[in-house]
C-alpha positions in Angstrom: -21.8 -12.3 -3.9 -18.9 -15.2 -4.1 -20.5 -15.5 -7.7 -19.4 -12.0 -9.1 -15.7 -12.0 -7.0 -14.5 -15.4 -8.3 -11.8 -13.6 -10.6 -10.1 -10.6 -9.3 -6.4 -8.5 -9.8 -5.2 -5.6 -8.7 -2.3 -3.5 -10.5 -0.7 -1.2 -7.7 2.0 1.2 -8.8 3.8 2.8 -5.4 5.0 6.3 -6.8 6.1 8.4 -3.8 5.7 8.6 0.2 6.4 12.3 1.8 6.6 13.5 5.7 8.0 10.0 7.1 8.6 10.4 10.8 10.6 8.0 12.7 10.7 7.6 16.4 13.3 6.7 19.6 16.6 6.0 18.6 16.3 5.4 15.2 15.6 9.3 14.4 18.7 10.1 16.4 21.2 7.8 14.6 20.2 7.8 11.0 18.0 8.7 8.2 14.8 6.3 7.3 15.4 3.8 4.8 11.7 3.3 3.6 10.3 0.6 2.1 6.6 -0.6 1.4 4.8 -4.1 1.5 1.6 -5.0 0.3 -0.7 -7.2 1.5 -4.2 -8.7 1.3 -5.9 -7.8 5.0 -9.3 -8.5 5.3 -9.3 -7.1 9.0 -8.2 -3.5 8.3 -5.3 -4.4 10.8 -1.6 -3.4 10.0 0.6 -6.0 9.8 3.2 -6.1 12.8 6.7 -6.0 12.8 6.9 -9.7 14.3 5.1 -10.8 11.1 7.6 -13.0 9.4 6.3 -12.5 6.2 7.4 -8.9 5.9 11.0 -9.2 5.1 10.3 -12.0 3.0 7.4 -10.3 1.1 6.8 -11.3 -2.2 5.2 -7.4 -2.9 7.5 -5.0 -1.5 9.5 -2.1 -3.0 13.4 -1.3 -3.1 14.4 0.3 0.4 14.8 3.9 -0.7 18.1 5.2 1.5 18.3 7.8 3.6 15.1 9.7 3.0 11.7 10.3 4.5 10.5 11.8 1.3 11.5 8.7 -0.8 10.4 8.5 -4.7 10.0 4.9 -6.1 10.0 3.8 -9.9 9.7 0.9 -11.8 7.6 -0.6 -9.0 4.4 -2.1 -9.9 2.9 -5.4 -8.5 0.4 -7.7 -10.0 -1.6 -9.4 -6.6 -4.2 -11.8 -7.4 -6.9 -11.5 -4.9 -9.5 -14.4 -3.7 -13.2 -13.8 -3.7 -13.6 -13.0 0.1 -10.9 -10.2 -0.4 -12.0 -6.9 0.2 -9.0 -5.0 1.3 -5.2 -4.2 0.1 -2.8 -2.9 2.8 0.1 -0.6 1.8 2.2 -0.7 4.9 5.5 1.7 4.9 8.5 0.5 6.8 12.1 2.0 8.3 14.9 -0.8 7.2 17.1 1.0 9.5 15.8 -0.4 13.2 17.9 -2.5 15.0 16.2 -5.9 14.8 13.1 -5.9 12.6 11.5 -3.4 10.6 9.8 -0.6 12.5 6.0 0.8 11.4 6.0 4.2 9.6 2.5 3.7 8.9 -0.2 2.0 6.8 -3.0 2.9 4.3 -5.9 0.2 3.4 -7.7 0.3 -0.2 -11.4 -1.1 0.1 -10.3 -2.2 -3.3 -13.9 -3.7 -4.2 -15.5 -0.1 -4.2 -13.7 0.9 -7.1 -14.8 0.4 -10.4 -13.5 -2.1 -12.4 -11.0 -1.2 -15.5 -10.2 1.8 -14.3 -6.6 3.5 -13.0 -6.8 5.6 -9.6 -4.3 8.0 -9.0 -4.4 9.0 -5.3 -2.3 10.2 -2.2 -3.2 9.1 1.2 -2.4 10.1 4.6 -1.0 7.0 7.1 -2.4 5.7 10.0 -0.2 4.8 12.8 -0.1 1.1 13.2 0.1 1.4 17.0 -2.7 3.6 17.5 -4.8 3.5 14.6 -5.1 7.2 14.1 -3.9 9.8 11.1 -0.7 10.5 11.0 1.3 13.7 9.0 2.9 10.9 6.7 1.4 10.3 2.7 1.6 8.1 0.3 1.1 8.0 -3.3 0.1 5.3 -5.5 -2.0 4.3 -8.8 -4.4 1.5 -8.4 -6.1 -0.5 -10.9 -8.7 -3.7 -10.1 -9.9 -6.1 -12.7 -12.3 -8.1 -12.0 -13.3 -9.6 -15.6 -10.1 -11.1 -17.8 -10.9 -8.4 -20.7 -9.6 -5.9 -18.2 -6.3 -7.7 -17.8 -4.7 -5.6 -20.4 -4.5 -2.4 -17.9 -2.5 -0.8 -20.5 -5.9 0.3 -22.4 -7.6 0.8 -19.5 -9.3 4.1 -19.2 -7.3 6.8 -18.4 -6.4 7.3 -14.3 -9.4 8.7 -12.3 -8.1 11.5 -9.8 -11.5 13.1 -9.3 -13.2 9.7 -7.9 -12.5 8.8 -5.0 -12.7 5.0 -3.4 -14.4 5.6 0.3 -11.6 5.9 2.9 -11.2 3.9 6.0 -11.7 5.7 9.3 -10.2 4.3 12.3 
């Protein structure tokens, strides 16, 4: 198995998240101001807000201000992955809490179950990082793994797969 996952990339293009709920204070003083890290997680676990590496995340979008149906453009990461990587975390956040980011949810992509060279166009419902369970929140993205360097030039990749479907993670 190491053999076939020595190379791998994935392209990840965050388009859109809709239905963002925030909770306590927050919702009663101001608007979210959404943003969205990815990560590598090979546990399936959301990061936490004490992680230091979220503010400081290498791949993370523009805060989107004042919105819990925020639209993002222009925003499309390049992540190499290592050959025991299995899983990409799209984690959305609320800039606005008092002392670190507050959860809004996250989303995992078993990236490895979709085919290689191919775009993926899909919107996914959140799970709440506290209790693991689906929330009303989405997020939309496009995906794209390469796993051979011939498939590093994503712009002639085949054109973006909406009817298949990588297997979702239930918690």
């Amino acid at each position: 198995q190491r053999l076939g996952n020595v190379f791998g990339f994935v392209v990840i293009r965050i388009r859109a998240a809709q239905n963002l709920t925030t909770r306590g204070f927050n919702k009663l003083v101001a608007p979210a101001e959404p943003f969205v890290t990815i990560s590598i997680s090979d546990d399936q676990k959301p990061l936490s807000s004490s992680d230091t590496s979220i503010a400081d995340s290498a791949f993370r979008t523009d805060v989107a201000k004042g919105c819990v149906d925020p639209k993002w453009e222009d925003e499309e990461f390049f992540v190499p992955v290592e050959w025991y990587n299995s899983h990409l975390q799209l984690h959305v956040w609320d800039s606005q809490a008092h002392k670190e980011p507050m959860s809004l949810g996250f989303h995992n992509i078993a990236f490895r179950s979709l085919r290689p060279g191919v775009w993926y166009q899909r919107s996914e419902r959140l799970a709440s990082a506290k209790k693991g369970a689906e929330t009303q929140s989405a997020i939309e993205f496009e995906v794209f793994f390469a796993d051979e360097i011939r498939q590093l030039d994503w712009a002639d990749a085949e054109p973006h797969a909406t009817a298949a479907r990588a297997p979702a993670l239930t918690f």
